[in-house]
ROVEXNU-541206 format. One record per atom (N, C-alpha, C, O): x, y, z. Coordinates in steps of 0.05 Angstrom, whole numbers, padded with zeros to 5 digits, always signed. Example, Ala and Ser with C-alpha at 12.3 -4.5 7.8 and 13.67 -1.06 7.14 Angstrom:
2
+00264-00114+00156
+00246-00090+00156
+00264-00066+00156
+00285-00066+00169
+00257-00045+00142
+00273-00021+00143
+00258+00001+00157
+00268+00023+00161
This chain:
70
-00059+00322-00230
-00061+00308-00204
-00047+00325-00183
-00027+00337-00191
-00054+00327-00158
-00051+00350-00136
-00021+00327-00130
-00018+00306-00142
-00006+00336-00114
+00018+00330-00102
+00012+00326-00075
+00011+00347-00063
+00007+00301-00059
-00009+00297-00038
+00027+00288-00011
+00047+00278-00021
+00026+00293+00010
+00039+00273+00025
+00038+00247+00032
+00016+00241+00041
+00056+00229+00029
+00057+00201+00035
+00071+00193+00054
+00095+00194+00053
+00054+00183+00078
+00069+00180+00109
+00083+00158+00101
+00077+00143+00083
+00103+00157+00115
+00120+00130+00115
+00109+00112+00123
+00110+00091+00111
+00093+00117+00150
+00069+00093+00167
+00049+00110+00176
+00050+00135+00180
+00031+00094+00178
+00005+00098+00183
-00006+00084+00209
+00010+00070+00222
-00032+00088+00217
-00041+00072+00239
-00064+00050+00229
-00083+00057+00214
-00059+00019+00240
-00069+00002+00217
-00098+00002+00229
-00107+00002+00252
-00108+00004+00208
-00148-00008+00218
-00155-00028+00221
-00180-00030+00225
-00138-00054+00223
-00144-00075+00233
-00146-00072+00265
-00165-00076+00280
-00121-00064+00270
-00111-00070+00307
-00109-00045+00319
-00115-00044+00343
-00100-00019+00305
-00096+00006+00313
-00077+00005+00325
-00069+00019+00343
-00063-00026+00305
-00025-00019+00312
+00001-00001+00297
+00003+00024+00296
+00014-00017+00290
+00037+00014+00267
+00044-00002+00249
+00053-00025+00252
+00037+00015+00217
+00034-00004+00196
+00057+00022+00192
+00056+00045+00199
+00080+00004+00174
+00100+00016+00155
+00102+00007+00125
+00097-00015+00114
+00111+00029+00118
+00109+00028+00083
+00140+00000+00076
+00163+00005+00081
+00134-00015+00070
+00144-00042+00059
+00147-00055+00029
+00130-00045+00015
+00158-00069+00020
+00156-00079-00007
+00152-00065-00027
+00155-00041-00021
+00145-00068-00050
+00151-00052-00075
+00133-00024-00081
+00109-00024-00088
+00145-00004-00078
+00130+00028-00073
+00140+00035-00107
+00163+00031-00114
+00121+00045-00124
+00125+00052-00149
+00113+00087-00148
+00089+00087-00144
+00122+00107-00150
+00126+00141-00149
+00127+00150-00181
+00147+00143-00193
+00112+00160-00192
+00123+00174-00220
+00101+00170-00239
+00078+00171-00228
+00101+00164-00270
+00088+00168-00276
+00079+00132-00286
+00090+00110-00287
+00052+00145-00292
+00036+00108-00296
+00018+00104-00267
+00004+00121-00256
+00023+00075-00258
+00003+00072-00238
+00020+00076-00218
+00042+00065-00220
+00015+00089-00201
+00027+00093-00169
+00016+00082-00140
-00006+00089-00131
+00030+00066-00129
+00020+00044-00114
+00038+00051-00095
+00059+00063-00101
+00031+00040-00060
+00045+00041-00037
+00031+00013-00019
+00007+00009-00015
+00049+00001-00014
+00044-00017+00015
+00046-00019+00039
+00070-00021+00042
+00036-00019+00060
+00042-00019+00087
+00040-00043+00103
+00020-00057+00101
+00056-00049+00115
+00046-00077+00128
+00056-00072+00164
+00076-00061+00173
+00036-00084+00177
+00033-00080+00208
+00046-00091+00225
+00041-00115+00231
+00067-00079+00239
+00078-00098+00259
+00075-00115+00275
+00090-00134+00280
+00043-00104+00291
+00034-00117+00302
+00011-00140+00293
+00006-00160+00306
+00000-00134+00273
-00020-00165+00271
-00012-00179+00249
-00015-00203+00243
+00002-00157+00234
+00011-00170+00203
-00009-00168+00182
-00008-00185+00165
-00024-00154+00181
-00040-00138+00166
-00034-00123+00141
-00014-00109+00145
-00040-00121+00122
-00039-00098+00093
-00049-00084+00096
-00067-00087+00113
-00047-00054+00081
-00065-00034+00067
-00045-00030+00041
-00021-00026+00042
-00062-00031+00018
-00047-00024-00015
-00059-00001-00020
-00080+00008-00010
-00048+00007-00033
-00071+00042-00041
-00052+00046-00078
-00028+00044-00079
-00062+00049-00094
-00067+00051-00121
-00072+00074-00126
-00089+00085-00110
-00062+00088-00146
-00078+00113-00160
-00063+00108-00192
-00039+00103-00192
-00083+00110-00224
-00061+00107-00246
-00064+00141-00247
-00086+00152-00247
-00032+00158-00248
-00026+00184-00257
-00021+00185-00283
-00026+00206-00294
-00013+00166-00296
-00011+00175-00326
-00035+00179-00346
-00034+00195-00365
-00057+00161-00339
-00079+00169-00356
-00101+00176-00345
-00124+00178-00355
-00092+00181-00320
-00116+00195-00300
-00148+00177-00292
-00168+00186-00282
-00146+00164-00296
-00167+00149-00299
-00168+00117-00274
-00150+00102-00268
-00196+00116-00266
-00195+00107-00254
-00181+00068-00249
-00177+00058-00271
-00176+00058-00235
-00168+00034-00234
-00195+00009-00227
-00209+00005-00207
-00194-00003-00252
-00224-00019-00250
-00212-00041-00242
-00229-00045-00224
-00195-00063-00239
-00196-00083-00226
-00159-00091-00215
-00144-00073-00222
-00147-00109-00202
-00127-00109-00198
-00118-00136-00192
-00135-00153-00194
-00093-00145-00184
-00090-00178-00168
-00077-00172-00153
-00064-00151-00155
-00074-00193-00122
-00057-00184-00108
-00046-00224-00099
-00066-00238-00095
-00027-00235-00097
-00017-00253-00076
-00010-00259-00052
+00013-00253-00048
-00023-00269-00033
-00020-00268-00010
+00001-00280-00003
+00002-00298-00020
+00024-00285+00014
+00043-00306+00019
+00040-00301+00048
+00042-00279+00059
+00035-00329+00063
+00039-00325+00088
+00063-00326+00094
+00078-00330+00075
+00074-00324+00120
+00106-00322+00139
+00099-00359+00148
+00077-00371+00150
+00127-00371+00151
+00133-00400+00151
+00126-00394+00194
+00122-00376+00210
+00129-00418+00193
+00122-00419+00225
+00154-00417+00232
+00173-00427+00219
+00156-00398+00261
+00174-00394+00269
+00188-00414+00285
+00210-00408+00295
């Protein structure tokens, strides 16, 4: 597997506001996962790759939790 860069934030495709890398980031070997979440709409992007057996990722779960009213 190539050695790629991983921005800290990104620009989100929901709003084309500023999404930052957040909550549980796993680096090394096995499945390698990053989260970003958007300041501005509150938006996700997850991104997945498994490095240890190279092989693609056929299905996954994710939980949504909304934010309590302010």
């Amino acid at each position: 597997m190539n050695s790629n860069y991983i921005p800290s934030d990104i620009k989100c495709f929901w709003c084309n506001g500023h999404m930052r890398e957040r909550g549980a980031t796993a680096m090394g070997a096995g499945v390698n996962h990053i989260t970003y979440f958007c300041d501005d709409c509150g938006g996700i992007a997850h991104f997945a790759v498994d490095t240890e057996r190279n092989s693609k990722i056929k299905s996954f779960e994710i939980k949504y939790n909304r934010s309590k009213d302010e």
